[in-house]
Each structure stands twice: as structure tokens, then as C-alpha cells.
C-alpha positions, 0 to 999 in steps of 0.5 A: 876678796875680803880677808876675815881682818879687812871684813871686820874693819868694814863692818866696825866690828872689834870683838877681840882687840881695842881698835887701831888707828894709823896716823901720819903725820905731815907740815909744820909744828903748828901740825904736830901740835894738831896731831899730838892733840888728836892723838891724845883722844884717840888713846883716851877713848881707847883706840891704839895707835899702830906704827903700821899701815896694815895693821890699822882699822883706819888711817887719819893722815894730817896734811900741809897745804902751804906751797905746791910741793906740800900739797904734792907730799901731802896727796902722795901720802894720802895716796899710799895710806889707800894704797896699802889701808883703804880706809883713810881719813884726811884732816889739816891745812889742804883739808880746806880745800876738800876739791883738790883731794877728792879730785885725786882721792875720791876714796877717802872716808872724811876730809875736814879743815886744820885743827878739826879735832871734834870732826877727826873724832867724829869720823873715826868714831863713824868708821871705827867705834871706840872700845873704851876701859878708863882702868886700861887705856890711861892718858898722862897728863901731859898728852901723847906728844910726836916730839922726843921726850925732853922738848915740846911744842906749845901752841898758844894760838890759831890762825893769823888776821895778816893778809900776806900776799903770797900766803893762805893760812888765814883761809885755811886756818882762820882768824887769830884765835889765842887760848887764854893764858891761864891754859897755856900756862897750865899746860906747860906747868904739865909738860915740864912736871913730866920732864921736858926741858924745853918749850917751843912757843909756836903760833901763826903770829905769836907777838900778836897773841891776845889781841883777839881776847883784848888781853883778857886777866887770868890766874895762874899760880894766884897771880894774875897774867894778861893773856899777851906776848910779855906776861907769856914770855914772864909766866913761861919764864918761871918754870926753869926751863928753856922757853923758845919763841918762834914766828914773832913779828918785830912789832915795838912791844916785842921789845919788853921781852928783850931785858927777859933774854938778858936776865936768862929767864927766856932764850935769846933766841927769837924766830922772827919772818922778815922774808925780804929786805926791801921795802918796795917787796915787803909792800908787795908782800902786804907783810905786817911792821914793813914799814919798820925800820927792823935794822934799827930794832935788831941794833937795839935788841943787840945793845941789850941783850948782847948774846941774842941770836936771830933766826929769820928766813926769806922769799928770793924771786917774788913777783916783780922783784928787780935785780936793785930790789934783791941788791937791797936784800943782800945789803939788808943782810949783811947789816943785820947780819943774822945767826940761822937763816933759810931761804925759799924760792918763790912759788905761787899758791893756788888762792894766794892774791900774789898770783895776780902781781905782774912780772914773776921771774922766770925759774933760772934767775930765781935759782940763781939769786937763790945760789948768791943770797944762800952763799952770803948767809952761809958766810955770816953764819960762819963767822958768826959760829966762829966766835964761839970756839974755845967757849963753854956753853951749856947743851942739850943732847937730842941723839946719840949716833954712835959715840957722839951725842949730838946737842943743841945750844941755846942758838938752835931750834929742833931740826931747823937750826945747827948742832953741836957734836960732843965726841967721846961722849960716853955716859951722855943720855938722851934728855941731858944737859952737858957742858962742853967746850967748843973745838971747831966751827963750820958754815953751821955747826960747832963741835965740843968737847965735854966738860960735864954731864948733868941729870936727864929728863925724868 
């Protein structure tokens, strides 16, 4: 039987309260941006956001798609928003296959693709109509963001034109689509006036970012920028803060970013994909720049930018990979010998052309090559981490747990990198930027002692 609540929401009936509306939230950056953004019109339009499933007139749950355990997360969670809601509307990268969540979850209200923002807003408009007061519920400039106050994701683009193997992004989010560079900048001139401290350049394929405009001008500030990777970097590089570039391939323009690294106008920092070390596997793989010679790029980043660290992560058990390919992958590592790196053991991807490659390898052969490639990246990283004890370098505190804050440097991306613990850190906030002096280092993390604390975010 109907409770009087339960009854209300059925009929879109909102007499006393603005509506509400649940969200969860699931997959990678390029997700959250996508949530942020539908979270922003939802408070625009006067919907309040509510921490609670029964709470909730309606549920939007964003998900992943990517590989088969995020498909399995993200039907899971679907599944415990009809479970304790009822009314659910499903959005994201398994959206694109609407078949696969109506085949579990008949139930739910809507299912639209990734980064569907008007048909989100359509359906909850349908199922929840919008009680809204422009003089009670303001937006700030700057959005309603997921990530903490003093960092932000900033999308510069949709979709990916590369047709790896093993991945259907482009299937599910389409074609590269760049937002012009004006906007981008713009929006992160918002982010840093309301106090963030630090911008993460997220994309499918940030080096590519423009080509689909064909680099189209816009102005900024009364200076003209070509929508493209190095006057995204420059423009980006003007607002005082830390700038982030994930997902970059190693394509030969990404190398004018590297004299920015080194003037200190940008990170030294670049997130880039390798995936694997040999190129016979890269040419199964269909990965873009394979035939690059990436040793000799990374050399020559290095010589100019001495202080540049590397982020990648790689596939072990591809189809047909031989014990000599995966040999290649190991000295490949140890010669580019990168700063972060993360591992995935190969799995298919219903749609991926990967599927088809003959000779996949079997479940304990690719745990194992897991076990020997994870124990020699632990192993450079250690010695890498090494080198910096008894330096000072300059953090940025994420958290407190207790007496400790726990930072990162400018080596560390959010909740994908290592951390630097400041013991003792008393009258250290969230939001600060601290100096610190590094005691110790293990396989990941290092850990300082503060020197100095320096205003936090406003």
C-alpha cells in the first residue's frame, strides 16, 4: 500500500516542499563532470538535491559501461535505487545500451546515452515537475561540483575518433566534439574566482582537442586563442593556479607543451595511455602514435623539463599476447622508467572488435603477468619516490585524518596518484597549500614535515 509520500510523488504532486531528486553518481572523471553539469540544472530549476534515497521524489543514477565489472556496479546500483526508491532514471555510458538495463531493470522510468543532459532534464521534468523561485534557489557561478571545493574537473571535450580494439567509448559517447576554447577558458576563470586551486584537463583524447573544430580563434581576456592543446595549456596557464593534463597521447605537437612545464606555467605532470610496450600488441591494440618511437619522446621531455613526471597505465593479457611480447613490456618499462602507473588485466567488452582476436590468455597466466609487471613498477616508483627525501616542496592538503593532513604534490593526481602525509599538522586546513620537508618514502607515498602553511581556498 501507498504512503501519502509515495502517493504524492506518483502523481507529480509537490504542494508543500520544492521537489527532490536523488543522484548517484558512478565511473570516471569525464562522468562526474557529466553529473556536476546535471546537478547544476537540476538546482537551477529548483529541485533539491537529497543525500537519501527515501527521501527522493525521483533517483537519476549516472553509470559506467566501460568493462564488465562496471557494467556489473552499475546494474547493482540501479537495482538498490528501485529497491529502496522505485522511481529511477538511468543516464551514462551503459545508457547506450539501453537493452542490457531493461533486460535486469524493466522498471525504470528513462535510460538515455552519456552526456544527455537535455533528455535527463526532460524526464525528470516528466516524472517530477519543477517547482522554481529565481529569488530562492541560486546557482553560483561556478556550478554545483561533486569534487571538493579547492579542485575541479574541466571538461574540454566529448567523445573519441580512435577506434581502439579493446574500447567503445566512441560508440558510446560518440565522435571528438571540443568545446570551443573561449568557453573552456571561461569556465575555468569561474572556478578558480570561486577558490579552486587546481584544474584537472580531463577528455577521451585531450592532445586531439580542436581538430574536430579545425582549431577555430576565440577571445578571451582580448586575446585571441586557437581552440587546440598548446594555447589550451597557455590560456590555462595564465590563471595562477595548478593545471592538470590527463589522457594526452604522445602525439610530436604535445611536445611544445613541455618548455610551459618547465617555465612552471603548467604541471609537470602528463597523464598519458601507453597500455602496452610492445608494438606488435599496440598494432592489435589499433592504439593511436603506436608507431612512435614513445622512449625517445619521454627522453626528450625529460632533457627539457627535468622535473616531469609521467602517469600511464597498461593492459597485461591482451589477445595473443606471447610471453616475448609481455618480456617487451617489461623492458619497455624499465627504460621509460615512469612515476604512477596502473595496471589492468585484460577483459572483453561486449561490442569491443578485440573480441574477435584469436588466442586470448587464459585468467592465471594473466594474473600472473599481473603479479611480475605490478612488482616492477612498485620497484621504480620506490626508487623514484626515493629521491625526493630530504626535499621541500610545496602541497596541497586534500583531508585531515586526525593530526595528519593528508596532501598532494605536484606529482599526484586525486584518488589516482600517492599522497603526502604531514604529521603534526595542526592549523593546517582543508583547501591549504603547505611546505613541507620530506622524511620518508615508500613504494607510493611520501611523508614531510611542515615548514609552512599558506592561506586556503576562499
Amino acid at each position: 500500500m501507498q504512503s501519502r509520500a509515495q502517493h504524492a510523488r506518483a502523481q507529480g504532486i509537490f504542494l508543500d516542499r520544492a521537489p527532490k531528486v536523488g543522484f548517484v553518481s558512478l565511473g570516471c572523471p569525464k562522468a562526474l563532470v557529466d553529473s556536476e553539469r546535471i546537478l547544476t540544472r537540476l538546482r537551477a530549476e529548483g529541485y533539491e538535491i537529497s543525500p537519501t534515497y527515501d527521501a527522493a521524489d525521483v533517483v537519476v543514477v549516472n553509470t559506467c559501461g566501460f568493462i564488465d565489472a562496471a557494467v556489473d556496479e552499475s546494474l547493482d546500483a540501479i537495482g538498490e535505487a528501485l529497491e529502496k526508491n522505485g522511481r529511477v532514471i538511468v543516464t551514462g555510458c551503459l545508457g547506450a545500451r539501453p537493452e542490457r538495463i531493461l533486460a535486469r531493470h524493466p522498471r525504470v522510468l528513462k535510460v538515455t546515452g552519456a552526456h544527455a543532459y537535455e533528455e535527463v532534464m526532460d524526464a525528470v521534468h516528466e516524472h517530477v515537475p519543477p517547482r522554481h523561485d529565481p529569488f530562492v534557489h541560486l546557482v553560483p557561478p561556478q556550478g554545483i561540483r561533486l569534487t571538493p571545493r579547492h579542485y575541479a574537473y574541466l571538461k574540454i571535450s566529448e567523445g573519441c575518433n580512435n577506434r581502439c580494439s579493446f574500447c567503445i567509448i566512441p560508440s558510446m559517447r560518440g565522435r571528438l566534439a571540443s568545446r570551443p576554447i573561449e568557453e573552456v577558458l571561461r569556465e575555468g576563470e569561474r572556478l578558480v574566482d570561486a577558490g579552486v586551486r587546481e584544474l584537472l584537463v580531463i577528455s577521451q583524447d585531450t592532445s586531439a582537442y580542436g581538430a574536430d573544430l579545425r582549431y577555430r580563434a576565440g577571445t578571451w581576456r582580448d586575446r585571441v586563442y586557437e581552440t587546440r592543446f598548446i594555447d589550451l595549456a597557455r590560456g590555462l596557464g595564465s590563471l595562477g593556479v595548478w593545471v592538470r593534463l590527463h589522457y594526452v597521447y604522445p602525439y610530436p605537437h604535445v611536445d611544445a607543451v613541455i618548455p610551459l612545464m618547465a617555465e612552471g606555467r603548467v604541471l609537470p605532470y602528463l597523464d598519458v595511455p601507453f597500455q602496452h610496450g610492445s608494438p606488435s600488441v599496440l598494432r592489435r591494440m589499433r592504439r593511436p602514435a603506436h608507431a612512435e618511437d614513445t622512449l625517445a619522446r619521454i627522453g626528450a621531455w625529460r632533457e627539457e623539463c627535468p622535473e616531469l613526471v609521467i602517469r600511464s597505465t597498461f593492459i597485461v593479457g591482451f589477445p595473443g599476447e606471447t610471453e616475448a611480447e609481455f618480456s617487451e613490456l617489461l623492458e619497455w618499462l624499465d627504460a621509460a622508467q615512469l612515476d604512477r602507473v596502473g595496471c589492468f588485466k585484460y577483459s572483453a567488452v561486449e561490442g569491443a572488435a578485440a573480441n574477435a582476436l584469436p588466442n586470448h590468455v587464459p585468467a592465471p597466466l594473466q594474473e600472473e603477468r599481473y603479479a611480475r609487471f605490478m612488482e616492477k613498477a612498485s620497484a621504480i616508483s620506490a626508487a623514484r619516490l626515493k629521491r625526493h627525501v630530504g626535499a621541500r616542496m610545496r602541497v596541497l592538503v586534500d583531508a585531515l585524518d586526525g593530526g595528519t593532513a593528508i596532501a598532494r604534490s605536484a606529482a599526484d593526481a586525486p584518488e589516482i596518484d600517492g599522497v603526502v602525509r604531514i604529521a603534526d599538522a595542526r592549523g593546517v586546513a582543508v583547501g591549504d597549500w603547505a611546505d613541507v620537508s620530506i622524511v620518508c618514502a615508500d613504494a607510493y607515498d611520501l611523508s614531510g614535515r611542515l615548514v609552512h602553511a599558506r592561506a586556503r581556498a576562499n
